[in-house]
Every structure is written in structure tokens, then in C-alpha cells.
C-alpha positions as CSV (number, residue, x, y, z in Angstrom):
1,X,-55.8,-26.4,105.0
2,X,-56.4,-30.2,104.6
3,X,-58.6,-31.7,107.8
4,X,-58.6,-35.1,106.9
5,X,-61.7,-37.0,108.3
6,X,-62.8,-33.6,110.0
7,X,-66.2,-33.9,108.9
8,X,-66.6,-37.4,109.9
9,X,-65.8,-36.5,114.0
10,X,-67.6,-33.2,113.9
11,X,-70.7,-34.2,115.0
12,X,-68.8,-36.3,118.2
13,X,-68.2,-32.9,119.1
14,X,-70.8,-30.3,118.5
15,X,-72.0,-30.6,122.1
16,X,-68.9,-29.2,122.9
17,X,-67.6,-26.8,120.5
18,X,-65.1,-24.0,121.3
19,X,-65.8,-21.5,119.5
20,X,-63.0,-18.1,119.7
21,X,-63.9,-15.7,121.4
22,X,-66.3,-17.9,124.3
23,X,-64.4,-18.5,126.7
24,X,-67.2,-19.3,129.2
25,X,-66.7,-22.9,127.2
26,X,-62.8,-23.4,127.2
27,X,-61.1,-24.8,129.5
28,X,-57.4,-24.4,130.7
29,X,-54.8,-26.6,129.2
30,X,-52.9,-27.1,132.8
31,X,-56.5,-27.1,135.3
32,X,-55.1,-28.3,138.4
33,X,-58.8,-30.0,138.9
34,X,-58.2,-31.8,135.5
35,X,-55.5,-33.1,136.9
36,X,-55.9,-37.2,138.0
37,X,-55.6,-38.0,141.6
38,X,-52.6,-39.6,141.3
39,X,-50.5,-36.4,140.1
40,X,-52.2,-34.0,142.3
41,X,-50.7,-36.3,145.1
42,X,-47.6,-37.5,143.3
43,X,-44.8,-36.3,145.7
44,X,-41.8,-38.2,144.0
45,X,-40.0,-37.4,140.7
46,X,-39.1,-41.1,140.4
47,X,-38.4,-42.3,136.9
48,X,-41.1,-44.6,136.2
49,X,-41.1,-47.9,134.7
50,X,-40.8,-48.0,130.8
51,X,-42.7,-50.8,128.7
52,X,-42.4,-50.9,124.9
53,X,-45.2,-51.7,122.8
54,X,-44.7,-54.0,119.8
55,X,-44.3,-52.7,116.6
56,X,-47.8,-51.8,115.2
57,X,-49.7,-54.4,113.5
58,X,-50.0,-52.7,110.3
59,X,-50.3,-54.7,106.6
60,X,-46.9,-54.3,104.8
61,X,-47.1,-50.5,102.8
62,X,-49.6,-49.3,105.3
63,X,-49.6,-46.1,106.8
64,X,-49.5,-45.9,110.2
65,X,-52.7,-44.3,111.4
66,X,-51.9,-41.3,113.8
67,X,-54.3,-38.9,115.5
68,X,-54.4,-35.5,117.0
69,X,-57.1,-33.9,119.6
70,X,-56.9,-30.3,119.7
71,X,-58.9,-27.7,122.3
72,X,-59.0,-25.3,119.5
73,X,-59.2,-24.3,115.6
74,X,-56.1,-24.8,114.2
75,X,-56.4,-21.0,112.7
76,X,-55.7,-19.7,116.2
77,X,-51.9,-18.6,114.9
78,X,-51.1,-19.8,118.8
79,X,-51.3,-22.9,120.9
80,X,-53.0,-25.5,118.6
81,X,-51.4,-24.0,115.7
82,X,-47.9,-24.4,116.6
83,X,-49.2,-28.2,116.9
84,X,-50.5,-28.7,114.3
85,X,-47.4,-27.3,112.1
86,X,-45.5,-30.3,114.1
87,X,-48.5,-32.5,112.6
88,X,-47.7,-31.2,108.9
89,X,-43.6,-31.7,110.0
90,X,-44.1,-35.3,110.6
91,X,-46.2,-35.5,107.5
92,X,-43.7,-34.1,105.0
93,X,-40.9,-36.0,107.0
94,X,-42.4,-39.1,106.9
95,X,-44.7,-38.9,103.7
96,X,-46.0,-42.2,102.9
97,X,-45.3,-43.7,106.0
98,X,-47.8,-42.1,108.2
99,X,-51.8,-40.9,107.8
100,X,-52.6,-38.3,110.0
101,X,-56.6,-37.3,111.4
102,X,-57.0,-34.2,114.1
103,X,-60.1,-33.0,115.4
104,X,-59.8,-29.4,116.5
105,X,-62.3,-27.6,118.9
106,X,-62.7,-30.7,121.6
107,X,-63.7,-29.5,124.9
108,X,-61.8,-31.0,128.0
109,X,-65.1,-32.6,129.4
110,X,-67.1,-35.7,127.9
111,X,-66.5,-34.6,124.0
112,X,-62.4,-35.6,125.1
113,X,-63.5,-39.3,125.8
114,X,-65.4,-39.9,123.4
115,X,-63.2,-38.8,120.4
116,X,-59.9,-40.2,121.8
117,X,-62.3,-43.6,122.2
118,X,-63.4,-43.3,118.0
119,X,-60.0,-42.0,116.9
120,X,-58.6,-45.4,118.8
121,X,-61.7,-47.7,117.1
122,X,-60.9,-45.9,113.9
123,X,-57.2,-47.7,113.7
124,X,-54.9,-45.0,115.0
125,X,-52.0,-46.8,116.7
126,X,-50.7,-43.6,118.1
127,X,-52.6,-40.7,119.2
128,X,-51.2,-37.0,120.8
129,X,-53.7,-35.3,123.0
130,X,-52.8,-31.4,123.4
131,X,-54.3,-30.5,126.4
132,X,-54.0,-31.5,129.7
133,X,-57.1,-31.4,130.6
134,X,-57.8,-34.5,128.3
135,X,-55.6,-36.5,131.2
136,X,-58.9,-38.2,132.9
137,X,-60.1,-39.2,129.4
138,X,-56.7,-40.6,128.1
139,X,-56.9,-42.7,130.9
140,X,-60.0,-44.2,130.6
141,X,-59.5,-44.8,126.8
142,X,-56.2,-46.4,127.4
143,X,-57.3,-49.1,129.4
144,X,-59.4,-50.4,126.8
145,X,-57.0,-50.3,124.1
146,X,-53.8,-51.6,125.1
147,X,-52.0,-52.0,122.0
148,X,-52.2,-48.0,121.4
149,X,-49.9,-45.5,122.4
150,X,-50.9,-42.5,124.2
151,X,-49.0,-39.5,124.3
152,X,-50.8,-37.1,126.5
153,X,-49.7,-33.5,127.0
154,X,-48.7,-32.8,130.9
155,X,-46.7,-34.4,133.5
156,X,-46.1,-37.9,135.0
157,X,-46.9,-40.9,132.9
158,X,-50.5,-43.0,134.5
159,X,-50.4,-45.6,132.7
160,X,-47.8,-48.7,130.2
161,X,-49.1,-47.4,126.8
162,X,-49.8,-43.7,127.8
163,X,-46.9,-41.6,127.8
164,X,-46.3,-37.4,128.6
165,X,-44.6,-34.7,127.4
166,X,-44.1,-31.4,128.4
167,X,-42.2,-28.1,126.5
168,X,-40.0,-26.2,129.3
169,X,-41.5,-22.5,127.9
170,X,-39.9,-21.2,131.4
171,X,-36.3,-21.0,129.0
172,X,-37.7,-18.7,126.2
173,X,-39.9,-16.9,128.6
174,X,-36.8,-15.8,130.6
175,X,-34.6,-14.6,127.4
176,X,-37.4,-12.8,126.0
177,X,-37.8,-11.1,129.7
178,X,-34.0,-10.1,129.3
179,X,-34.9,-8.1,126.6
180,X,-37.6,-6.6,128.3
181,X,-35.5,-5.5,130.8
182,X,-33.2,-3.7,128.1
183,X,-35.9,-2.4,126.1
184,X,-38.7,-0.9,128.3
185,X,-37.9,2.8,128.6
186,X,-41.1,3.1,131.5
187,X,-40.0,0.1,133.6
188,X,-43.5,-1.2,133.2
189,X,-43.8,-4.5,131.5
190,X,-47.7,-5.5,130.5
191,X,-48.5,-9.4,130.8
192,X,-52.0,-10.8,130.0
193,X,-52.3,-14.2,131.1
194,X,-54.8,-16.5,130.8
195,X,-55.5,-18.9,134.4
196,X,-53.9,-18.8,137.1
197,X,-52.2,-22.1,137.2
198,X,-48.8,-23.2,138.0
199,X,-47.7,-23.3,134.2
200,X,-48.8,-20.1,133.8
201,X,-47.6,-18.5,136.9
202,X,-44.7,-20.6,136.2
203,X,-44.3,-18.6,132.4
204,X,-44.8,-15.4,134.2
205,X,-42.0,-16.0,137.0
206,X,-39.5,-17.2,134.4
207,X,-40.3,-14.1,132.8
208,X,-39.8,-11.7,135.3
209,X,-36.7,-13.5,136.4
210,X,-35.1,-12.3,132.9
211,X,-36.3,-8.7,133.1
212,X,-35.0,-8.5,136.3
213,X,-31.7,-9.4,135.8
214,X,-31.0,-7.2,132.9
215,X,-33.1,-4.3,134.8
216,X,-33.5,-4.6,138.6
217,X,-35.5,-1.9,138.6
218,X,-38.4,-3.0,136.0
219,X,-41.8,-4.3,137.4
220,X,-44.7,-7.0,135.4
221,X,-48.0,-6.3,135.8
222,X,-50.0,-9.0,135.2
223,X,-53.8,-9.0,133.8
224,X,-55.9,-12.4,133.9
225,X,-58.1,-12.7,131.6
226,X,-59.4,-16.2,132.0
227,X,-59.6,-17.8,129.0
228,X,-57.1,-19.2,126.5
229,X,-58.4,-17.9,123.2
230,X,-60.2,-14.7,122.6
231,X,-59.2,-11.5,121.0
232,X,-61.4,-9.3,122.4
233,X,-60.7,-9.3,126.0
234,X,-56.9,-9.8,124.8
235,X,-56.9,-6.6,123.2
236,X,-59.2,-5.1,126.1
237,X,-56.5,-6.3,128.8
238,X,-53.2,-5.1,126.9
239,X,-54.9,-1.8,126.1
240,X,-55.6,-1.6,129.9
241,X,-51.9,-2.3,130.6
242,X,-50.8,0.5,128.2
243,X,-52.9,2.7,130.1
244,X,-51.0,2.1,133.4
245,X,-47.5,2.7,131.6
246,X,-46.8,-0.6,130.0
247,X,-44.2,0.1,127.1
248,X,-43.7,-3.4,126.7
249,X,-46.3,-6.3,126.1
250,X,-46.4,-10.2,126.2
251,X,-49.1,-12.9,126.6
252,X,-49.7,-16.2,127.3
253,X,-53.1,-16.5,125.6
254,X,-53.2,-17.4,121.9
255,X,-54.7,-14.5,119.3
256,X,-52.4,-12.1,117.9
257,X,-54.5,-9.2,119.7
258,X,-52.0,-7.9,122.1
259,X,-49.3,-7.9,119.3
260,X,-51.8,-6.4,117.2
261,X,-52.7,-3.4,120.1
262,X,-48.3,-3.1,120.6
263,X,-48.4,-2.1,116.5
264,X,-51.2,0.4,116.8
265,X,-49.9,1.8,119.8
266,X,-46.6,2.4,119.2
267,X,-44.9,0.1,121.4
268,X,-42.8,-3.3,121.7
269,X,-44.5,-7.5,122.5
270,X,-43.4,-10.6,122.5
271,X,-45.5,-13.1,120.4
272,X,-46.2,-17.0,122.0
273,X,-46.3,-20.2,120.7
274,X,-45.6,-19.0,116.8
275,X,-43.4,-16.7,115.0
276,X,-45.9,-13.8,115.4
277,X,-44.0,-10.8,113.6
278,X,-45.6,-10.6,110.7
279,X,-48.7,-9.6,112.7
280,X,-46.5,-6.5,114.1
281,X,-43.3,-5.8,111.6
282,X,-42.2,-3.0,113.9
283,X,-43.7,-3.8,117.8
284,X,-42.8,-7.5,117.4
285,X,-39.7,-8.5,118.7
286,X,-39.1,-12.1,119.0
287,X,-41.3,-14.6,120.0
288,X,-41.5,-17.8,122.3
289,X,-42.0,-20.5,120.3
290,X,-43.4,-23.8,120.1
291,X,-41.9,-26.9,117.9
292,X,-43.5,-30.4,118.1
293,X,-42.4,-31.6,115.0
294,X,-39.4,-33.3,115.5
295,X,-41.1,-35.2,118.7
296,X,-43.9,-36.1,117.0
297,X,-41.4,-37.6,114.1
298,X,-39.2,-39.2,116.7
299,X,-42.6,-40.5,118.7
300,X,-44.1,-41.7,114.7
301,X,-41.4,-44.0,114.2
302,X,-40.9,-45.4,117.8
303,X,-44.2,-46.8,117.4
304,X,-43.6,-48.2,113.5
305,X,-39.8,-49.9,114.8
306,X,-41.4,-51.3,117.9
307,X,-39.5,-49.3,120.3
308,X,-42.0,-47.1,122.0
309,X,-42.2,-46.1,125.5
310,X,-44.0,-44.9,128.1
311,X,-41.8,-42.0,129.5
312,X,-42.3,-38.8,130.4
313,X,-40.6,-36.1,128.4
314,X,-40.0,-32.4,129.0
315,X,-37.3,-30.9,126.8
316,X,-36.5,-27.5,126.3
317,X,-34.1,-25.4,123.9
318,X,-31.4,-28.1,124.2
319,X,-33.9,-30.9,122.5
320,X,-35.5,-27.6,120.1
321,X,-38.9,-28.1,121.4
322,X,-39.1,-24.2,122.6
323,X,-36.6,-21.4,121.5
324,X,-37.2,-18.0,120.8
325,X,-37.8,-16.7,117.0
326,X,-35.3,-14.3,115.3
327,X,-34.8,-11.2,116.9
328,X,-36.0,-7.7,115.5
329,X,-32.8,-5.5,114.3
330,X,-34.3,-2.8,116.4
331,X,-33.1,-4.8,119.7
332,X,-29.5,-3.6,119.8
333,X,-26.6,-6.2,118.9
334,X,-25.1,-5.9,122.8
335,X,-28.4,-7.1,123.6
336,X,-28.6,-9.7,121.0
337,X,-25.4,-11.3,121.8
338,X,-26.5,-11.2,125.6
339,X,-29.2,-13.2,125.1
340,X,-27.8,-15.4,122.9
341,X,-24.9,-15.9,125.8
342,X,-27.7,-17.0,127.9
343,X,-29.6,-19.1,125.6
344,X,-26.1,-21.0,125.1
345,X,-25.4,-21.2,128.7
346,X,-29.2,-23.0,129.4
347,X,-28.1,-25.1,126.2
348,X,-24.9,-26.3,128.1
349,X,-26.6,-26.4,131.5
350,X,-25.0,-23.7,133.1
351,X,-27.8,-21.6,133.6
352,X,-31.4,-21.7,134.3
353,X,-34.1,-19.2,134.5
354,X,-35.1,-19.8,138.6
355,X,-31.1,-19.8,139.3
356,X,-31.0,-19.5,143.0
357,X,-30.8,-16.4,145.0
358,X,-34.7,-16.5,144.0
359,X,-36.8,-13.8,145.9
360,X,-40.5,-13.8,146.2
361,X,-42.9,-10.3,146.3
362,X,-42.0,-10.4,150.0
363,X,-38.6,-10.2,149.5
364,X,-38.3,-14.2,151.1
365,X,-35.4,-15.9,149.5
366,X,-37.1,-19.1,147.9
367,X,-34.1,-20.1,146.5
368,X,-30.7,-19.8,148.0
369,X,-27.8,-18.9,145.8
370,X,-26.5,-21.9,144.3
371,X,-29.5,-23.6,144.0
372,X,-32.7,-23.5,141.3
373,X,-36.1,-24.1,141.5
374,X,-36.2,-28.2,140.5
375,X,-39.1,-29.7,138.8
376,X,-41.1,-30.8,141.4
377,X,-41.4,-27.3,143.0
378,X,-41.9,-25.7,139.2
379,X,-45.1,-27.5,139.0
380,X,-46.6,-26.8,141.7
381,X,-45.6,-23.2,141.9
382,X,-48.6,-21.2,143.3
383,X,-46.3,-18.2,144.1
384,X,-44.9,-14.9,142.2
385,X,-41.2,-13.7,142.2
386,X,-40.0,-10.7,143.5
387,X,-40.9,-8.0,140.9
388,X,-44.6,-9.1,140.0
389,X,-47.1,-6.2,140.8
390,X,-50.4,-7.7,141.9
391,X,-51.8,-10.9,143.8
392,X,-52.2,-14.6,141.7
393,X,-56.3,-14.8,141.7
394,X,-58.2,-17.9,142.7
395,X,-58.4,-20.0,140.2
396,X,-62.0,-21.7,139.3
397,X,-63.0,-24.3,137.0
């Protein structure tokens, strides 16, 4: 796979290296204490103002320098994978017009400012950072380079030239929990989540919320294993679920390992972030997908026309950024065409996956009928749904 200038930001970060399978140096891509003081107190969805940024400077025929930071290897088949596919997308879709660099394994700590800081002194006039946990350093970077734009994974824009983005995973989280609901035979649905943070918890509820309303009587247990990206205590944590009766598994973390354990065992999972079936042709059956491309392509030639902005964007199976992969024959056509109903109805927006009455474990009506769980409340969510076996951990950085 082509890593162009890879070598050259290596040694930037070799102090901070995460290597699979070490969790004990990766970091979460939603840490709440990552998170700058002005989101952790924001308590308005206001839009916020939008300033374009003139049309890069750029010598007639030059390609417009573009740069990705990634938490991990782009071999992952999860998270930073899925990006970097949207990399190569805007590559092919815009071949000649754009030169792309990424540096994979960044930690969220000091290595994040310092290679934002080179890929900005380097000439990229647009750089994405995947993780937000790289918000702090975005920031800092920003303000010295004013004539860059900034698109920095998370929520609420800090800054003219930095802008955010955000995929809605609660939509394919909650059809893929509708066929859970149809397809578990035990009623025990296995989930091995990384940290406890409200994206995660927010994954989990969404989840839930499908698998209950195709099977009231289902219940998710959840297993937290605290780290993002490593197949060993993946596959430890999804065995331990099919011990206690899981006949169904999904994940939030990024190795194929839990579809892997599903195969061997005999059973059914749902794959994240990539089309993951052809690491389980008969246990896989669908995945909840990732696809950056077409915002990265649309975010490309903003900055090339001159008509950039800082906004914040979360978009969801309506824009394509998230959907679910094809589904597995095995899931019966009833079923199929159910959650294909659905997936219209969220496309149309008729139908949401926190659609109010929402219950929580103690059976205390968080959302009246009528009514969903808006935006503001989705990221903060610290709570689980009626359904969830188990208590949400303390989460430490």
C-alpha cells in the first residue's frame, strides 16, 4: 500500500507509536478529558458562525497538498482503515488534482501536535485529523496557520479555519440490532466495547434500541475491554460472552477477532467500520460501516474553489457516510425487507433509533413518546437503555 512521505514523519512519531495489540498506549478516539474546555461546557447547539477561506494559493497545475493523521496502522481492517479507503476515494476521484500524505500510528498526546504542526509547514492546505483526541492539538496548530483548513474529527467547531465532522453510527447500530433481535435464538446478545464514553455508550444504546424492538425480550451484555485495537483481548472478551450464552456478537473495537471467534464458534456478528464478511463467510452478517470518501472529495474541492467553511458536520445514512453492508442470505427476506423499511424511514426522517418512549435499566422513561433523544443529550449520554445487562464502568484516561 503506497504511504507517501511515511518514512519522512516516522521518526516525529516513534516516541509515541501504537503499536496493535498495546493498548496501555492508545488512547480513545471520543476521551471526554481530550475534549477542550469549551465543548465540555458547551451547553448550546447554536449554529456557529461560518468563515470561508480563500481559494488555496497553489501555482497553476499544482496539486493541492492534503494530509491525514491516523491513531492507528492503516492494516487495522477497522477504524483507520475505513479512512483511509476515503483517502484513496478522493485520490482516484480527483487524480491529479490532489497529493495526499498520512501518518498512521500518532498517539493523542504530544506526537498529535507536532505532526499536524510539520504536515501544515510541509504545504498541506487541508488536513483531516481522525481522532478526537487530536482536538487540543488541532487547536494549537490552527492558530498559527491561518490560511489552513482544519477538519478535525468530533463535535463543535473551536476555531475560523478548523472545522468538525462527525458520522451518526447510532443509525446502522440500530438496524443491525433489529436483526439481532430476529436472529438470536438464546436472547443473549454479546457486545465488546472499547471505553466507556458517550459515543460508545451511545453505539451500544442505539443498538439495543433495535434488538428490542424486533425482540422485547432479548438482553446485551456488554464487555469493556479498554482499548480500541487489540485482537487478543477482543477474542478473550467475545469468547467470554459465548460462554454466558451469547449467540450473537458485535463490537466496537477495530480487529476482526470477535468475527473471527463467531466463525469458529458457530454463531452469528456484526462487523464495524468495514465490510468485514470475508473474515466470517458464514457468522458475518452485515456490518456497520464507515464511508469518508465522498466528504473528504466534497471537503478537497471546497478548499481548491475557495468555498470552504468552518462548520460542523454529522451526517448519517441520508448523506452515505454510515450504512450497513449487504446482508447475509441466511437473514431471512421478512427480515431483510424490515430493515430496509427502517433504514428508509431514518432516510426520509420518519424514524430514529432513540424514538421516544425511551426506557432506561430502571425502567425511567427518558424519552416520552413522541419525542427522541436530540443531539445535545446524545453526546453526553452517560446512561444505558432499558435492556443493557451490566453497569457503564468509570472511565480513566
Amino acid at each position: 500500500m503506497e504511504r507517501r512521505k511515511f518514512i519522512k514523519y516516522a521518526a516525529l512519531t516513534s516516541t509515541g507509536l501504537i503499536f496493535a495489540g498495546c493498548d496501555t498506549l492508545m488512547g480513545s478516539r471520543d476521551k471526554q478529558s481530550l475534549m477542550p474546555e469549551a465543548y465540555r461546557n458547551s451547553k448550546s447547539n447554536s449554529p456557529q458562525p461560518q468563515i470561508a477561506i480563500p481559494a488555496s494559493p497553489v501555482v497553476a497545475n499544482e496539486a493541492l497538498k492534503v494530509g491525514f493523521v491516523y491513531t492507528s496502522s492503516v492494516g487495522d481492517f477497522g477504524w483507520t482503515y475505513a479512512h483511509d479507503l476515503g483517502r484513496r476515494e478522493m485520490e482516484a476521484n480527483l487524480k491529479g488534482k490532489v497529493e495526499t500524505t498520512f501518518v498512521e500510528n500518532v498517539s493523542e498526546s504530544a506526537d498529535a501536535e507536532r505532526v499536524i504542526r510539520q504536515l501544515a509547514l510541509d504545504g498541506s492546505k487541508l488536513i483531516f485529523m481522525t481522532s478526537l483526541g487530536y482536538m487540543n492539538s488541532t487547536l494549537k496548530v490552527a492558530s498559527s496557520f491561518p490560511k489552513v483548513a482544519f477538519e478535525q474529527l468530533g463535535y463543535n467547531q473551536q476555531a475560523t479555519n478548523i472545522g468538525t465532522y462527525l458520522g451518526r453510527f447510532e443509525e446502522p447500530r440500530y438496524l443491525t440490532g433489529m436483526i439481532a433481535g430476529k436472529m438470536t435464538k438464546s436472547n443473549i446478545i454479546g457486545f465488546v466495547a472499547a471505553f466507556p464514553t458517550p459515543k460508545v455508550i451511545r453505539e451500544i444504546c442505539a443498538f439495543t434500541q433495535g434488538v428490542r424492538l424486533t425482540n422485547p425480550l432479548a438482553k446485551v451484555r456488554v464487555t469493556w475491554v479498554k482499548t480500541l485495537y487489540n485482537p487478543i483481548k477482543e477474542r478473550e472478551a467475545a469468547q467470554s460472552l459465548v460462554s454466558l450464552g451469547a449467540d450473537i456478537l458485535t463490537q466496537n473495537t477495530d480487529s476482526v477477532a470477535v468475527i473471527q471467534v463467531a466463525e469458529e464458534k458457530g454463531i452469528y456478528a456484526f462487523g464495524y467500520n468495514t465490510d468485514m464478511s470475508k473474515f466470517g463467510q458464514k457468522s458475518h452478517l452485515t456490518s456497520a460501516i464507515n464511508q469518508w470518501g465522498k466528504f473528504y472529495i466534497e471537503k478537497a474541492s471546497s478548499v481548491m474553489n475557495g468555498t470552504w467553511k468552518s462548520e460542523e458536520v454529522w451526517q448519517g445514512i441520508t448523506q452515505g457516510l454510515v450504512d450497513i453492508s449487504p446482508m447475509n442470505p441466511v437473514i431471512n427476506q421478512d427480515v431483510q425487507k424490515l430493515v430496509n423499511d427502517k433504514r428508509d424511514e431514518i432516510i426520509k426522517g420518519t424514524a430514529h433509533p432513540f424514538d421516544g418512549p425511551v426506557k432506561d435499566q430502571k425502567g425511567v422513561i427518558r424519552v416520552p413518546k413522541g419525542q427522541f433523544l436530540d443531539d445535545k443529550e446524545q453526546l453526553v449520554m452517560d446512561w444505558y437503555v432499558e435492556g443493557i445487562e451490566g453497569v457503564i464502568p468509570k472511565f480513566k484516561t
